[in-house]
C-alpha positions as CSV (number, residue, x, y, z in Angstrom):
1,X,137.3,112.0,76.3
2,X,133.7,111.6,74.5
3,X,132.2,111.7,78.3
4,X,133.8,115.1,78.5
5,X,133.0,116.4,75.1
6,X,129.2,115.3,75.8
7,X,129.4,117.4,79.4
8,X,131.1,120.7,77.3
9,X,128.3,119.9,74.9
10,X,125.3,120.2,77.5
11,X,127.2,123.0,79.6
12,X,127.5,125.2,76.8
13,X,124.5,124.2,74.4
14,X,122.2,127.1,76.1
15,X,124.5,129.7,74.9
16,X,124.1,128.4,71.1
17,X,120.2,128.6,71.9
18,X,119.2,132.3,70.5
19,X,118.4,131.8,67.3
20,X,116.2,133.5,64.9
21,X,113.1,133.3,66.6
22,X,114.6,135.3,69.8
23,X,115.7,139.2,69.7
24,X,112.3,140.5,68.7
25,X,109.0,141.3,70.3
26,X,107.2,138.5,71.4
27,X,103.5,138.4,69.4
28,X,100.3,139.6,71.0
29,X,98.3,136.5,71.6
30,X,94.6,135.5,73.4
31,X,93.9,132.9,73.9
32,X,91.5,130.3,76.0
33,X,92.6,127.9,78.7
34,X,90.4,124.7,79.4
35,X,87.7,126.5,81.4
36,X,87.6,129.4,78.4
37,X,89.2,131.9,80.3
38,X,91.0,134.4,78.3
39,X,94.7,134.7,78.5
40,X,96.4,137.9,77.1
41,X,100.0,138.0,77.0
42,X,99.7,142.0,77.5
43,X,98.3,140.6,80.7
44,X,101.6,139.4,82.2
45,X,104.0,142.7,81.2
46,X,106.2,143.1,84.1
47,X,106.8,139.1,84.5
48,X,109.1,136.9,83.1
49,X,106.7,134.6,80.8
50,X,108.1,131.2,80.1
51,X,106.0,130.0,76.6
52,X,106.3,126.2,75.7
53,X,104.5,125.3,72.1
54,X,103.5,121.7,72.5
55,X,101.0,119.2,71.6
56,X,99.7,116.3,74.5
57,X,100.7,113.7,73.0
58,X,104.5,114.4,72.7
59,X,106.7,112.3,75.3
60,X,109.2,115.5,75.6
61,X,106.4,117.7,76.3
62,X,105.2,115.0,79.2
63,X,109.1,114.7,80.4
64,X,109.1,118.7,80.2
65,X,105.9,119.0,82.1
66,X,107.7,118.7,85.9
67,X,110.2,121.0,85.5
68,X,107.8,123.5,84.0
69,X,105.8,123.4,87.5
70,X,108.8,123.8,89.3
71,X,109.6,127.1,87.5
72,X,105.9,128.4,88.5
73,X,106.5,126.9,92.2
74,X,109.3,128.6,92.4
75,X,109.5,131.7,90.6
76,X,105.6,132.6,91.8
77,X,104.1,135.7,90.9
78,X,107.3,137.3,89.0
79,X,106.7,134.5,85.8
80,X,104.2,133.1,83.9
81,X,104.2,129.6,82.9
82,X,102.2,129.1,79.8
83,X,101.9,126.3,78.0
84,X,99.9,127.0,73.9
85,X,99.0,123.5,72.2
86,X,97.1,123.4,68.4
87,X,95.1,120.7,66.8
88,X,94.4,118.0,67.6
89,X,94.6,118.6,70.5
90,X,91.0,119.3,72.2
91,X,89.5,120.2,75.7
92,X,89.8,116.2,76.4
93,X,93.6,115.7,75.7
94,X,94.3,118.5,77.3
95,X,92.5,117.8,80.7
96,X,93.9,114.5,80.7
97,X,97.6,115.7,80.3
98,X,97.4,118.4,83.1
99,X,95.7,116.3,85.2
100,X,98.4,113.2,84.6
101,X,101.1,115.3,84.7
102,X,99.7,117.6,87.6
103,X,99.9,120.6,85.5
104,X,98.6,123.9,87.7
105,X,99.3,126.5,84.8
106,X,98.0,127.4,81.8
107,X,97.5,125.5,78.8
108,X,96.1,127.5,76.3
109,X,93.9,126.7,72.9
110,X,95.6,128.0,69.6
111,X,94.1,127.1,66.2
112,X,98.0,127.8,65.1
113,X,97.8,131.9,64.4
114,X,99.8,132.3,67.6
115,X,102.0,129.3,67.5
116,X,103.0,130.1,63.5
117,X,103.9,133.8,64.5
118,X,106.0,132.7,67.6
119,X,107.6,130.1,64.7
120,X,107.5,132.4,61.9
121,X,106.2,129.7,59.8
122,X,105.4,131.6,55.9
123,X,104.3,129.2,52.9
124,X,108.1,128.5,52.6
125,X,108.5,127.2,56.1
126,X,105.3,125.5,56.9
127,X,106.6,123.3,59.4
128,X,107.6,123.3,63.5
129,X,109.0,121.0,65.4
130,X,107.4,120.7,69.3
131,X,108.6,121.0,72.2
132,X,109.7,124.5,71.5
133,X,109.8,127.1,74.6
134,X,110.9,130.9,74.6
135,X,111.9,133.1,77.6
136,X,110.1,136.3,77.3
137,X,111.6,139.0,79.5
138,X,109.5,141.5,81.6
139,X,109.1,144.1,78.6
140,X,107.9,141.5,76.0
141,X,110.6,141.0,74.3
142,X,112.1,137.1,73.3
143,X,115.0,137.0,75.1
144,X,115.8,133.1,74.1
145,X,114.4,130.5,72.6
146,X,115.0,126.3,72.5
147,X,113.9,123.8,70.1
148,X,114.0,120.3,71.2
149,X,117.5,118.6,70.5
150,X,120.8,116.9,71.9
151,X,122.4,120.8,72.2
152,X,119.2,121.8,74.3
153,X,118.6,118.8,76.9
154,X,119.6,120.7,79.4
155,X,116.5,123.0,79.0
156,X,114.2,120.2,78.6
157,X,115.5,117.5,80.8
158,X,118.1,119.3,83.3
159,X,118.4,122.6,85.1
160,X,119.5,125.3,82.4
161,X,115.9,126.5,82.1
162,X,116.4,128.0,85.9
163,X,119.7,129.7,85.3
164,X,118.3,131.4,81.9
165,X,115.4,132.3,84.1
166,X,117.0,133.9,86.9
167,X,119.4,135.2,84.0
168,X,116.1,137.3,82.8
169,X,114.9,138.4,86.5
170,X,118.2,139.8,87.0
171,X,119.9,140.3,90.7
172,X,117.0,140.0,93.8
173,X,115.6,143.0,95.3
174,X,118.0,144.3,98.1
175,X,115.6,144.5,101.5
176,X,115.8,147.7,102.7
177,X,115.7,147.1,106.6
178,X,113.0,149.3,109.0
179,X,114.0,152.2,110.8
């Protein structure tokens, strides 16, 4: 019985996902990557952008980092992986992350602006807890977004992420054959 409540528990857990910080326009950010190349999100209307707050030195974030690259392997130019870390994190951690966990996209350089409005962290609610990733549809908008915990595994550690991906790309193009 507790094996099935645990595998109803990770089954359903990304439909308890959407929380506060979805349903809303996803901020404006730009940002630089390690080579100090700006990344606008305006820059990626028209793709699904999958945006993971993190910091280097977070085991989940390393575990996460695989599946990540899958989604940009597989998804190619119709989403945008992007990863945002914040102090302490510096050019150094960050190289050595991507380059142990063979990371091909983004990681960008936030001095917390970004990653407090994504959050909505206020003087009341100073804190964040990292990993934390959101699914930003094709118009900009926060579609979903997971936190790091039991409920959310899936996401992190299993194959959920795809089907709320593909969920957010909708049906495939139909080909059209040639005349």
């Amino acid at each position: 019985m507790r094996r099935f409540l645990l595998a109803f528990t990770l089954a359903l857990a990304p439909l308890w996902a959407a929380g506060e910080l979805s349903n809303r326009r996803a901020p404006g950010f730009s940002l630089p990557d390690l080579n100090l190349k700006q990344h606008d999100l305006g820059d990626y209307r028209g793709k699904v952008v999958v945006l993971e707050i993190m910091l280097t030195n977070c085991p989940h974030c390393a575990k996460f980092a695989p599946l990540l690259e899958e989604v940009s392997r597989k998804y190619g130019a119709r989403v945008q992986v992007i990863s945002i870390v914040n102090p302490p994190d510096t050019t150094s951690t960050v190289g050595r992350f991507a380059t142990d966990n063979k990371v091909t996209y983004p990681i960008l350089f936030d001095c917390g602006q970004a990653a407090g409005s994504y959050m909505k962290a206020s003087p009341q609610n100073p804190r964040f807890d990292i990993p934390h990733l959101f699914l930003i549809d094709q118009r900009g908008m926060i579609r979903n977004d997971w936190a790091y915990s039991v409920l959310n595994i899936g996401i992190f550690e299993g194959r959920a992420l795809l089907a709320e991906v593909e969920k957010v790309l909708g049906p495939p193009a139909k080909k059209v054959a040639p005349k």
